[in-house]
C-alpha positions as CSV (number, residue, x, y, z in Angstrom):
1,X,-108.4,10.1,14.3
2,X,-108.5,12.3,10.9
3,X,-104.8,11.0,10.4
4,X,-106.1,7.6,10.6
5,X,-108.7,7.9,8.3
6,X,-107.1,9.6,5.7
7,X,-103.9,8.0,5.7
8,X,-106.2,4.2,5.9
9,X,-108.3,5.6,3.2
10,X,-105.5,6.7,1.4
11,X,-103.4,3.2,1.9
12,X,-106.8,1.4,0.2
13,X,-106.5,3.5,-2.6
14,X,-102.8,2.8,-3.0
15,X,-103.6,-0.9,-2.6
16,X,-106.1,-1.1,-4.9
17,X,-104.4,0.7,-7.9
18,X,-100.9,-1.3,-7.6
19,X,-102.7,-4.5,-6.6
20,X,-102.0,-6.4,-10.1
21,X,-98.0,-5.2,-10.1
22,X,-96.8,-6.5,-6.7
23,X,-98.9,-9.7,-6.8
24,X,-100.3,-12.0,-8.9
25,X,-103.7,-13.7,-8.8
26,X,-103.4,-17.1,-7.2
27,X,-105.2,-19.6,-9.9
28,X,-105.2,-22.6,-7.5
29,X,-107.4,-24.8,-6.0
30,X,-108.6,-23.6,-2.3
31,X,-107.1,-26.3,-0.3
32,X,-109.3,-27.0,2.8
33,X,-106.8,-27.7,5.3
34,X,-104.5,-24.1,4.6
35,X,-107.9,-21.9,4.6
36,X,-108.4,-23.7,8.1
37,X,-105.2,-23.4,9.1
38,X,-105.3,-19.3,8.9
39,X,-108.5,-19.0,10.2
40,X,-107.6,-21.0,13.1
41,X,-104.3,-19.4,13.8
42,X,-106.1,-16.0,13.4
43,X,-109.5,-16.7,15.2
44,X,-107.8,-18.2,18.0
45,X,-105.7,-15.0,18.7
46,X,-108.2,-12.4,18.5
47,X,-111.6,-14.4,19.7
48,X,-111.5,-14.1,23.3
49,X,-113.2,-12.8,26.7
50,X,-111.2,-9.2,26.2
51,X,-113.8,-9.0,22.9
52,X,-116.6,-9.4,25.4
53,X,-115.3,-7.2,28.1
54,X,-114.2,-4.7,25.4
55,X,-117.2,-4.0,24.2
56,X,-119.3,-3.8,27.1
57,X,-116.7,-1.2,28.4
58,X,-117.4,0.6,25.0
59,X,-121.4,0.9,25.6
60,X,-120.6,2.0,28.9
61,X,-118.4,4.8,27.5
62,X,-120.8,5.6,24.6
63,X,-123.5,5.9,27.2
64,X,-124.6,8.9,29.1
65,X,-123.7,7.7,32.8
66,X,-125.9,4.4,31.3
67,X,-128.4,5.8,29.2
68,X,-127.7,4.6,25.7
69,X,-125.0,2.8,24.5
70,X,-126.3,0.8,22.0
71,X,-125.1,3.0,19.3
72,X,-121.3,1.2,18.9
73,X,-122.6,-1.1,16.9
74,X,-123.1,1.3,14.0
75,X,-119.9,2.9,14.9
76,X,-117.9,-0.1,14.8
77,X,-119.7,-0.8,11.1
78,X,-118.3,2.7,10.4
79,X,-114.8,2.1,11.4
80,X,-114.6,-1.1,9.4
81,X,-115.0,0.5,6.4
82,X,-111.3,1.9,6.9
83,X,-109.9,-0.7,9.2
84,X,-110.6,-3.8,7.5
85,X,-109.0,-2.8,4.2
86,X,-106.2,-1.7,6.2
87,X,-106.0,-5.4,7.9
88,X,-105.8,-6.8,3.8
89,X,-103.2,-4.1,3.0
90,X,-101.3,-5.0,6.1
91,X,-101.3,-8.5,5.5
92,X,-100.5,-8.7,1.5
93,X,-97.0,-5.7,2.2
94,X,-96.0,-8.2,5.4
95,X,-96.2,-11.6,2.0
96,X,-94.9,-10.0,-0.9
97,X,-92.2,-8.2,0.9
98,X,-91.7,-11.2,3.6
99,X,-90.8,-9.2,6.6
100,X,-92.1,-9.8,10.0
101,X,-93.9,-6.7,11.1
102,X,-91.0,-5.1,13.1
103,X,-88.8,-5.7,10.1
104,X,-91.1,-3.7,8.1
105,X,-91.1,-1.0,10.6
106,X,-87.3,-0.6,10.2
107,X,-87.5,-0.8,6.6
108,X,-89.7,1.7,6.2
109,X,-88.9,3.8,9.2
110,X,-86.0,3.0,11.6
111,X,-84.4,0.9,13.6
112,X,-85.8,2.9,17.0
113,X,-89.4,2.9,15.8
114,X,-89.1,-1.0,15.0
115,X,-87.8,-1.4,18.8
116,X,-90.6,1.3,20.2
117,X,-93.0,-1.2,18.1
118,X,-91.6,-4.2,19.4
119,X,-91.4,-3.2,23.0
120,X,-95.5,-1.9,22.8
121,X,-96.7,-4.4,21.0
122,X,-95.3,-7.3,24.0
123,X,-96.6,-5.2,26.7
124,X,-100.4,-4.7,24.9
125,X,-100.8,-8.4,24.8
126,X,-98.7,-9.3,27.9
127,X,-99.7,-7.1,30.4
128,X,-102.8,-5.1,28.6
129,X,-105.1,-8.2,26.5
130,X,-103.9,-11.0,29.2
131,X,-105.4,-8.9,32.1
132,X,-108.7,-8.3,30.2
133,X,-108.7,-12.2,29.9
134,X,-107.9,-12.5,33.9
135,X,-110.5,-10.0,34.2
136,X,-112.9,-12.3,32.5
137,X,-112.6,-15.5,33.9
138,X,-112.4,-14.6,37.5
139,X,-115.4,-12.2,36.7
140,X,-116.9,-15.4,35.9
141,X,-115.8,-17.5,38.5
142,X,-117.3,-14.9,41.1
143,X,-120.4,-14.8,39.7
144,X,-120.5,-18.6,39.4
145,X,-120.1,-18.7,43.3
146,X,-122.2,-15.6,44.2
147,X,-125.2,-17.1,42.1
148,X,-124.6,-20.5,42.7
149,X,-123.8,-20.7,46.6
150,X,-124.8,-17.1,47.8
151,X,-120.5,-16.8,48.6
152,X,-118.8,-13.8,47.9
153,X,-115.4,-13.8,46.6
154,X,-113.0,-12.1,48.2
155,X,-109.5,-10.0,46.3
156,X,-107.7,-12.0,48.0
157,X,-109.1,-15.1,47.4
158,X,-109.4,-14.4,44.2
159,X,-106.2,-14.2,44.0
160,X,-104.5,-16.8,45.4
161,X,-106.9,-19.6,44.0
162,X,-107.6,-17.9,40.2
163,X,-104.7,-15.9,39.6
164,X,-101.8,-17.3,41.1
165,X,-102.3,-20.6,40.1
166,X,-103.1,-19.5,36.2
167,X,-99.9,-17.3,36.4
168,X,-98.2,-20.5,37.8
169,X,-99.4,-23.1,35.4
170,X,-98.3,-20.7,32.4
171,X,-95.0,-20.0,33.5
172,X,-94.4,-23.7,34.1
173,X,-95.6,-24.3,30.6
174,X,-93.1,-21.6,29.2
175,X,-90.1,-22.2,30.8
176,X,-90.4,-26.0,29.9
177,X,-90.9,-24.6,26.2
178,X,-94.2,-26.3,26.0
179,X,-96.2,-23.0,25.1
180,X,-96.6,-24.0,21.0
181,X,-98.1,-27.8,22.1
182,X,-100.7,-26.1,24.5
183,X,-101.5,-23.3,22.0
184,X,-101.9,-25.7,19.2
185,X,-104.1,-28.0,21.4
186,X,-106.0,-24.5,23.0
187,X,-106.5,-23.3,19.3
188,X,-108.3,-26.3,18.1
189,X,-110.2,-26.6,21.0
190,X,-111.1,-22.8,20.7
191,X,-112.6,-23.3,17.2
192,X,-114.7,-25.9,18.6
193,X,-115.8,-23.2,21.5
194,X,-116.6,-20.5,18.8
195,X,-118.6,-22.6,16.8
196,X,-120.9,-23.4,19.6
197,X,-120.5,-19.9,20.5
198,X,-122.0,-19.1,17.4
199,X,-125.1,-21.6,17.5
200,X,-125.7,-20.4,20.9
201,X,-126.4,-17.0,19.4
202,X,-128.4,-18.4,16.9
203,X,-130.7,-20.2,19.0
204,X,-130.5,-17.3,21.5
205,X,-131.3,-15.1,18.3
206,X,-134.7,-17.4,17.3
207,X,-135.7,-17.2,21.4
208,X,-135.9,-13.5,21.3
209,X,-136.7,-12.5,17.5
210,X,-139.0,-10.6,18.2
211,X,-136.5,-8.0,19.9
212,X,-134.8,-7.5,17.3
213,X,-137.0,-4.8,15.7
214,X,-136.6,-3.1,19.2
215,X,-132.7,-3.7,19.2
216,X,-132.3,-2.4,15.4
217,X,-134.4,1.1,16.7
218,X,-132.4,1.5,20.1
219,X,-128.9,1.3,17.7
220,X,-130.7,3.9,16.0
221,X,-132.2,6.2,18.2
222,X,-128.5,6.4,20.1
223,X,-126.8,7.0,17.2
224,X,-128.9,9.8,16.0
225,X,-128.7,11.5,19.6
226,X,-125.6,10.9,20.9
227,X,-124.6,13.3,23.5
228,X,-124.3,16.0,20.5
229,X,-123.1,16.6,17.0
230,X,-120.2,18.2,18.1
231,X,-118.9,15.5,20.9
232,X,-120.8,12.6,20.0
233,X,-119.3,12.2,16.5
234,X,-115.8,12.4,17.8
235,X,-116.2,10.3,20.7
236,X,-118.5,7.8,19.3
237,X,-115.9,7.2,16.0
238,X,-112.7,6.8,18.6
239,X,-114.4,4.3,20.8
240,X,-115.1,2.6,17.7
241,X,-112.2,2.2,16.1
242,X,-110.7,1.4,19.8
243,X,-112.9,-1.7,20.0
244,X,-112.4,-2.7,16.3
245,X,-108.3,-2.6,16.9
246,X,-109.0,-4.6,20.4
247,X,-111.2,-6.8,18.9
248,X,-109.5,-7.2,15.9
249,X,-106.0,-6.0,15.8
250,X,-106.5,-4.2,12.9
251,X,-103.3,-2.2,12.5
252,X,-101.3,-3.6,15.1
253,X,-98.8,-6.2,12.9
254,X,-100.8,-9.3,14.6
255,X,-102.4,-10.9,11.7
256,X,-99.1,-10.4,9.7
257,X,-97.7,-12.0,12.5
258,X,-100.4,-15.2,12.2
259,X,-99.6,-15.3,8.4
260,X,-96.4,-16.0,8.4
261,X,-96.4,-19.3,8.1
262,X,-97.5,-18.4,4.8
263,X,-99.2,-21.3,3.1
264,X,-101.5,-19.5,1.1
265,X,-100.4,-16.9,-2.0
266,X,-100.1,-13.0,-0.4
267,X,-103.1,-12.3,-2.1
268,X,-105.6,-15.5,-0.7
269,X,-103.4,-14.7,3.0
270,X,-104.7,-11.0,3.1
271,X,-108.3,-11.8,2.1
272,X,-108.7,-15.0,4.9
273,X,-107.1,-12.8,7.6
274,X,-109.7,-10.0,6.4
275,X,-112.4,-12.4,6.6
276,X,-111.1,-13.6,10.1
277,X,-111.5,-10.0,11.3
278,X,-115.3,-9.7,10.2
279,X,-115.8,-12.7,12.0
280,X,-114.6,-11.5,15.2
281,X,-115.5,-8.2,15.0
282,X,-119.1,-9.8,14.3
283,X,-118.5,-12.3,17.8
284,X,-118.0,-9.8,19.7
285,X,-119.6,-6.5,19.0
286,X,-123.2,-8.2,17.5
287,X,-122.8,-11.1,19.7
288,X,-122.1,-9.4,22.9
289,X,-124.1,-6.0,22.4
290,X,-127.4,-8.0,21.3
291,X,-127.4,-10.4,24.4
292,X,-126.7,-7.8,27.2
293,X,-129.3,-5.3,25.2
294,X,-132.1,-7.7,25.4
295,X,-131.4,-8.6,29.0
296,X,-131.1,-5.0,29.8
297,X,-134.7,-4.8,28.5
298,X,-136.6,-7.1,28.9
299,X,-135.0,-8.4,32.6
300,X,-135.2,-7.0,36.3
301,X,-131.7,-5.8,38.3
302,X,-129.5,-5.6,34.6
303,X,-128.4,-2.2,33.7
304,X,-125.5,-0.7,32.1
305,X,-123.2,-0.2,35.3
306,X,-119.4,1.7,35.1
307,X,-118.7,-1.7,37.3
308,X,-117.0,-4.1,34.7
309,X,-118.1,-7.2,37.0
310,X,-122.2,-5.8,36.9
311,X,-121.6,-5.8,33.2
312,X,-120.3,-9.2,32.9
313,X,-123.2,-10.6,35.7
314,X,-125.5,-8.4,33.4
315,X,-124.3,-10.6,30.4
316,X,-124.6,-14.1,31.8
317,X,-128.0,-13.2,33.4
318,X,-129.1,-12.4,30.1
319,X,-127.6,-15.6,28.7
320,X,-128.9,-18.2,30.9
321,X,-132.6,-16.6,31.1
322,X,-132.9,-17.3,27.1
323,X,-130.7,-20.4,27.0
324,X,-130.6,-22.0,30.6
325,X,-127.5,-23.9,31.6
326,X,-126.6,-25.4,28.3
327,X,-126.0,-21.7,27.1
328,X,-124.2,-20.6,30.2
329,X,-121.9,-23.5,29.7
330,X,-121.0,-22.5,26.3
331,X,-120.2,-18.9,27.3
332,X,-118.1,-20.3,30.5
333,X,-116.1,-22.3,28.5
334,X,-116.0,-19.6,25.3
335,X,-114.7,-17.5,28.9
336,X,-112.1,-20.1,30.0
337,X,-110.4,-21.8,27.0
338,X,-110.4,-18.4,24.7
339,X,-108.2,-16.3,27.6
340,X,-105.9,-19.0,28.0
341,X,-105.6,-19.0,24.5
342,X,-104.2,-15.4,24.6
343,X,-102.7,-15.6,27.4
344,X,-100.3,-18.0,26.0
345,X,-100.4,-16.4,22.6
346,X,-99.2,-13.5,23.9
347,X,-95.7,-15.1,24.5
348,X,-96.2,-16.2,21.1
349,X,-95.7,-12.7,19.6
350,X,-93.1,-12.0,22.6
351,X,-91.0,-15.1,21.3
352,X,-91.1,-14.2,17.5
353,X,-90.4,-10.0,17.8
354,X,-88.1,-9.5,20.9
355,X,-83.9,-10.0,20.1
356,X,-83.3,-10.9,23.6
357,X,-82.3,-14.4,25.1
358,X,-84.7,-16.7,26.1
359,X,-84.2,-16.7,29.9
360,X,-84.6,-12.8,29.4
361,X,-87.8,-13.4,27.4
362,X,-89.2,-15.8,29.8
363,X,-88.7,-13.2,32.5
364,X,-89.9,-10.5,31.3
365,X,-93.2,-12.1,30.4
366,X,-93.8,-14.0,33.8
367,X,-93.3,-9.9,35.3
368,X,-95.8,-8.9,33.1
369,X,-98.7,-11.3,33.3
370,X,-97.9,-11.1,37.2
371,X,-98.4,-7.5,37.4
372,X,-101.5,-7.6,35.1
373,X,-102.8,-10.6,37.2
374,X,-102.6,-8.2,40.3
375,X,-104.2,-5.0,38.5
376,X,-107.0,-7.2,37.1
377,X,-108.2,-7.9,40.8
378,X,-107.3,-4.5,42.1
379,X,-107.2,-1.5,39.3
380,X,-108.6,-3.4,36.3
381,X,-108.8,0.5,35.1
382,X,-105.5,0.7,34.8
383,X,-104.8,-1.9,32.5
384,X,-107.9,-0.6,30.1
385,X,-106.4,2.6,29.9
386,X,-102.8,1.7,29.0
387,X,-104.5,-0.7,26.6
388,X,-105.7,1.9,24.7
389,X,-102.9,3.9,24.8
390,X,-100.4,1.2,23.5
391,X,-102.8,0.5,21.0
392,X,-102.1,4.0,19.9
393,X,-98.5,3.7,19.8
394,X,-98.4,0.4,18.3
395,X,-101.5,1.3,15.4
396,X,-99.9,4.3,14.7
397,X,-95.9,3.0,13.9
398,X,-97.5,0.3,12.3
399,X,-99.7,2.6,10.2
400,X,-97.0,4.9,9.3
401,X,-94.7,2.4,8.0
402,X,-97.3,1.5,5.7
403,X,-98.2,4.8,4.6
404,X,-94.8,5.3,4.0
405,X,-94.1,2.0,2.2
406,X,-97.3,2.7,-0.6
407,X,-96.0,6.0,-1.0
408,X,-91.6,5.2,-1.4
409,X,-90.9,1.7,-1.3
410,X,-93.5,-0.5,-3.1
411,X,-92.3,0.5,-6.5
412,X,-89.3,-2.0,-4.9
413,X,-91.3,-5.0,-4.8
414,X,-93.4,-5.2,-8.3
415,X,-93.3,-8.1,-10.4
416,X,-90.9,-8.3,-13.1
């Protein structure tokens, strides 16, 4: 964590004092259709149910065995400060020096770490991000049927009638090369989703304002007496930069990977794919944490359970006592079309960074949503924890190739 901070701190710096000699300042007219075009791409990638889940399963592990929790929020403000400069550096390096992000990697490093990259960064989204979408929508489903017809889901029903058939329908859709027609349809559907995502919130947000004094102190009140000075601080900044890099990607290559299309100058790329991670970061950590608070307060039978499914009942209780059906609609759908989004993204970024054949990418993708389709019914545990810890192989190559470019190889690419 000190590593990270210093070296992202240090990255900014870099950044910031070379800006004007490896770019210039883009003196065109904003064009409508590229700005949505990014922030689409982007939004659609990281915006999802994982966001949700995420960081609910952050306030559970900020909490003392429940107790507290609320206190992310302020961490995750904390850890923007450094990450979502890092996201702008990341971005303009991947333009001016137009490599993909494993290609930057073994410029800057080597050949091995851009296969180590390549290799965690396909198994975080296909096995790791796709099962925290599984997670979510049969989390949903079951609570559907358990509030709705008094029925309890069983595993295995669960899995043959959710899981199965989702694993079935996207491997269909890859192996007849169809996956960039549904994401393209998914993404603008999506964007739709979010923005009634957000005027759900909003109304939510004028239902309850008078809460938000109360939510504002409990951030507070956690923050100040987290477990201790001496634990708290340490645990409290990890879980936050955890949820920002989930949330976000910040770090990972991903939003070098949504800009390369590159319609926009390096410069105007960086700053929308910055902007797209305050948006999300704002979905899902202000979004999420204020809804399940105020339920958690101010409703009987929601409390901050170490069971991911409680936390996600918790959530939709909270939703549909403040907004009714209309609301819970929203967030179903927000549920549905945003982890099919990433579930078929997520061969996206397999496609464009593995050197392998086709019928060996296809393969190896179908394994790993399949076993993260199984763990998300049976060990959903599992796939959180090795989450995090690709995240921290990924982050950290990434991170380290562009420490290493700032300080040794960006003298290469100024403007003559």
């Amino acid at each position: 964590m000190p590593l990270l901070i210093i070296s992202g701190a240090f990255i900014t710096y870099r950044t910031i004092k070379l800006l004007n000699t490896i770019s210039e300042n883009d003196k065109t007219k904003w064009k409508f259709s590229k700005i949505k075009n990014a922030l689409t791409i982007s939004l659609s990638s990281k915006v999802g149910t994982g966001a949700i889940i995420g960081v609910l399963a952050a306030m559970w592990k900020a909490s003392n065995n429940g107790v507290g929790g609320e206190s992310i929020v302020l961490w995750v403000a904390i850890g923007m400060l450094i990450l979502v400069p890092l996201t702008y550096s990341e971005v303009l390096f991947s333009q001016i020096t137009k490599k993909t992000p494993r290609d930057f990697i073994e410029f800057n490093i080597n050949r091995k770490a851009g296969a180590v990259y390549t290799i965690g960064l396909v198994i975080l989204y296909s096995f790791g991000f796709v099962g925290f979408q599984l997670t979510g929508i049969q989390s949903v489903v079951k609570i559907f049927f358990k509030q709705s017809f008094n029925y309890e889901l069983t595993h295995n029903t669960l899995l043959m009638y959710i899981i199965v058939p989702i694993v079935l329908g996207v491997s269909i859709i890859v192996i007849t090369k169809s996956h960039k027609l549904f994401i393209n349809a998914l993404g603008s559907m999506i964007s739709l989703v979010i923005l009634f995502y957000t005027i759900f919130f909003i109304v939510f947000l004028y239902s309850t304002i008078e809460f938000v004094p109360q939510y504002i102190s409990l951030i507070w009140r956690d923050f100040i007496t987290f477990k201790s000075a001496s634990i708290g601080i340490p645990i409290g900044l990890i879980i936050g930069f955890q949820r920002i890099i989930q949330i976000s990607e910040t770090g990972l290559g991903t939003s070098a990977l949504a800009s390369s299309d590159r319609e926009n100058s390096p410069r105007r790329e960086a700053l929308l794919q910055s902007i797209s991670t305050i948006i999300s970061i704002f979905i899902a950590v202000v979004i999420t944490s204020y809804v399940f608070t105020y339920g958690r307060y101010n409703l009987d039978n929601i409390a901050l359970s170490g069971n991911g499914v409680e936390r996600i009942s918790g959530y939709l209780t909270s939703v549909f006592s403040v907004t009714g059906y209309l609301g819970l609609g929203i967030i179903v759908a927000f549920f549905v079309l945003s982890g099919m989004t990433t579930v078929l993204g997520s061969f996206h970024f397999l496609n464009v960074t593995m050197n392998i054949s086709e019928n060996k990418k296809i393969i190896f993708y179908i394994s790993l949503i399949t076993l993260s389709g199984i763990l998300s019914i049976s060990n959903f545990d599992v796939i959180f924890d090795a989450a995090d810890l690709l995240m921290f192989i990924v982050g950290s190559l990434n991170i380290m190739a562009i420490f290493i470019f700032v300080i040794k190889n960006i003298n290469k690419f100024k403007i003559k």
